[in-house]
C-alpha positions as CSV (number, residue, x, y, z in Angstrom):
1,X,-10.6,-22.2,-0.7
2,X,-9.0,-18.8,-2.2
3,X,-10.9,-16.6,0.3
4,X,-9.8,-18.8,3.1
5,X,-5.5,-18.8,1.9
6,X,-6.0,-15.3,1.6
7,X,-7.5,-14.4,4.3
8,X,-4.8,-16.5,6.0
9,X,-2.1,-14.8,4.4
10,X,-3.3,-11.4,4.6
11,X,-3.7,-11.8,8.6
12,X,0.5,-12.8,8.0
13,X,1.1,-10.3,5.5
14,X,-0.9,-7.2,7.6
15,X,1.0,-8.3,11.1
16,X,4.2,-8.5,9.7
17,X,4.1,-5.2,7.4
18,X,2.6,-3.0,10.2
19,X,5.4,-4.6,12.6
20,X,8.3,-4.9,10.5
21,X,7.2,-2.6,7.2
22,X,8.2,-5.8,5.4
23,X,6.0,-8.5,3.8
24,X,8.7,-11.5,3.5
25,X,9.5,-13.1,0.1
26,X,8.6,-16.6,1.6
27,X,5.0,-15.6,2.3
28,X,4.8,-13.9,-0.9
29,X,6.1,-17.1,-2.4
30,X,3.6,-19.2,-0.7
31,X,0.6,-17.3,-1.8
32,X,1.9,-17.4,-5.4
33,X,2.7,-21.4,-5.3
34,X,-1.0,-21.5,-3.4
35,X,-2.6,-19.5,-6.3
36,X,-1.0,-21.4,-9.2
37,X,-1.6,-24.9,-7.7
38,X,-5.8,-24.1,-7.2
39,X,-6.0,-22.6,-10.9
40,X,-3.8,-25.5,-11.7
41,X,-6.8,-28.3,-9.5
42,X,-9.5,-26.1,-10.9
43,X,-9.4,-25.3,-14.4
44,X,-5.9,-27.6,-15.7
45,X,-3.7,-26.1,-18.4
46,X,-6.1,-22.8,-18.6
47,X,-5.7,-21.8,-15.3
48,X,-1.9,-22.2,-15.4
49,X,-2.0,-19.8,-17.9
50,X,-4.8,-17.7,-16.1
51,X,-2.6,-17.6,-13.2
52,X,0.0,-16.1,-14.7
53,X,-1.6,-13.8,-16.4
54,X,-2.9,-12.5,-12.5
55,X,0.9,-12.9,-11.9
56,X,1.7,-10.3,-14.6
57,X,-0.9,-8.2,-14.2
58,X,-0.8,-7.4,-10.8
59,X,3.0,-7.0,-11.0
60,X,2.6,-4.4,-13.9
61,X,-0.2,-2.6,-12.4
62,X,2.5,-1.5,-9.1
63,X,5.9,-1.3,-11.2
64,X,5.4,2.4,-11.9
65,X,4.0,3.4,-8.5
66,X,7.3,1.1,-6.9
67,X,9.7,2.5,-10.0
68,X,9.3,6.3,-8.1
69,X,10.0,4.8,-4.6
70,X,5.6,5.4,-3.8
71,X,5.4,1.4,-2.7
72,X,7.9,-1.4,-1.4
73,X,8.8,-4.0,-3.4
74,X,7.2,-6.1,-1.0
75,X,3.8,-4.6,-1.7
76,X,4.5,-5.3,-5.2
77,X,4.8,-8.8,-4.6
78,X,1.8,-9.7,-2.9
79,X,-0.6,-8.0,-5.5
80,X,1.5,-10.2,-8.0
81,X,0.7,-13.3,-6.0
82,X,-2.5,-12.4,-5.2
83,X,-3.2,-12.1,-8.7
84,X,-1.9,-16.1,-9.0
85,X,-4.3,-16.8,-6.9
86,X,-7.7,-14.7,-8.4
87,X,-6.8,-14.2,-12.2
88,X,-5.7,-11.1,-14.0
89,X,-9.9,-9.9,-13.9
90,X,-10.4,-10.3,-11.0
91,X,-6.9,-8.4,-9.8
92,X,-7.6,-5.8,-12.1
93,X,-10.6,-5.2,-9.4
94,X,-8.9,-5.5,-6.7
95,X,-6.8,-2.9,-7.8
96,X,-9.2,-0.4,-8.1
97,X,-10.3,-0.8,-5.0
98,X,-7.0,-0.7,-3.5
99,X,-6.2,2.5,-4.6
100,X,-9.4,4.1,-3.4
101,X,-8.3,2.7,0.4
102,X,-4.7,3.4,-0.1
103,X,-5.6,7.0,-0.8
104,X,-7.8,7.0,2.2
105,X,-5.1,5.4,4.2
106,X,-2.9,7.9,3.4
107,X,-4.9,10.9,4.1
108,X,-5.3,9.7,7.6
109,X,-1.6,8.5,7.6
110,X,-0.4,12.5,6.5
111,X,-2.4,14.3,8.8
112,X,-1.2,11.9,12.0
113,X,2.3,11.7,11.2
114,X,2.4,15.5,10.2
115,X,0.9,16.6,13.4
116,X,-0.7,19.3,11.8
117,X,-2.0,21.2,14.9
118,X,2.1,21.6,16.1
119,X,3.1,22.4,12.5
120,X,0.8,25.5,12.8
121,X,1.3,26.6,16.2
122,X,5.1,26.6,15.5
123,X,4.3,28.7,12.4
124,X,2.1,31.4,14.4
125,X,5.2,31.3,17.2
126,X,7.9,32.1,14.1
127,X,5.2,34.9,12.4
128,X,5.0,36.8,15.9
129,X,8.4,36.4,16.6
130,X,9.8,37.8,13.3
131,X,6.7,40.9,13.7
132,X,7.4,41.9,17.8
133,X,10.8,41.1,18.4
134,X,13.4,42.5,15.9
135,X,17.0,42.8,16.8
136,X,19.8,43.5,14.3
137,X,22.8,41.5,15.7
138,X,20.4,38.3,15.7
139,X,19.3,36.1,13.2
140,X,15.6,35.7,13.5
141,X,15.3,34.2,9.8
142,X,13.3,30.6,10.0
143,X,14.2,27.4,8.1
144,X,11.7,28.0,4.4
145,X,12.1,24.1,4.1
146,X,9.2,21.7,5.2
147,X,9.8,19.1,7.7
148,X,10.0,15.6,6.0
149,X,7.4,13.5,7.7
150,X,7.2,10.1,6.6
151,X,4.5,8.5,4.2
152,X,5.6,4.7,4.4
153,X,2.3,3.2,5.8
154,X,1.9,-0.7,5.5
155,X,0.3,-0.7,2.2
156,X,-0.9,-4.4,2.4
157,X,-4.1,-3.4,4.6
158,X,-5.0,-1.4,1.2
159,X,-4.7,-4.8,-0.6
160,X,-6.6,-6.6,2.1
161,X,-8.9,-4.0,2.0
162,X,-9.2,-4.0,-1.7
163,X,-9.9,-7.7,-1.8
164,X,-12.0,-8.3,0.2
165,X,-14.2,-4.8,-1.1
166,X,-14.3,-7.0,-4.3
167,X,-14.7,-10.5,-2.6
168,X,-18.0,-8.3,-0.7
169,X,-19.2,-6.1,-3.4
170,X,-17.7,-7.8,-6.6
171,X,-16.5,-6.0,-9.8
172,X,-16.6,-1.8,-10.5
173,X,-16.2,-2.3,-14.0
């Protein structure tokens, strides 16, 4: 029943992040209410505590990364619901994982978005410019500071990913 809400909520979760870059609260909220009601069927008074302790966990393990402005708060959120709904072992897991994709993800993310190939044919163009052409009443100098390029990427496919890495090859520690 976990794999299947989920999986459910991650097809939600994945569609609405890569359209929007938001993962609404009220998804969030009914993952976690999802989570805490099965531990609640499944193992009573322990697994209301369990849950929250998934709760907890996976809202500690991305405060730091969301504190520095890395992740949205929304990201945040569904690794805290998600651990509701699989217990704080199982998140911890999950998390490893996640990072290993999310680093991947944002490899590939960088090099598209920083369309590398222009970056350094506009850099050749501005090197044989200042060498061949030199005139004193013009300013040739070129702009020392990078281009920004965005690396907001829907981080809940790394979570998906993640989970179902650990659903698929279980535990790495």
């Amino acid at each position: 029943l976990s794999i299947v809400v989920a999986s459910i909520y991650f097809t939600l979760a994945c569609t609405t992040d890569t359209l929007k870059c938001k993962i609404p609260n009220l998804l969030n909220a009914c993952l976690l209410i999802a989570g805490i009601t099965i531990f609640i069927i499944n193992h009573g008074v322990d697994g209301f505590l369990s849950s929250l302790c998934g709760l907890g966990l996976g809202l500690a393990l991305l405060l730091l990364p969301y504190t520095m402005g890395g992740i949205g708060a929304g990201d945040v959120k569904a690794l805290a619901a998600l651990g509701a709904l699989i217990g704080p072992y199982d998140i911890l897991h999950v998390f490893i994982y996640m990072g290993l994709y999310g680093g991947v993800i944002a490899v590939i993310h960088y090099s598209y978005t920083a369309n590398i190939k222009d970056m350094l044919r506009e850099t050749w163009q501005s090197v044989c410019a200042a060498a061949f052409v030199y005139k004193r009443d013009q300013d040739t100098s070129v702009d020392p500071r990078p281009q920004k390029t965005s690396m907001r990427f829907p981080y809940s496919a790394a979570i998906a990913f993640g989970y179902y890495s650990f659903i698929y090859w279980g535990g790495l520690l």
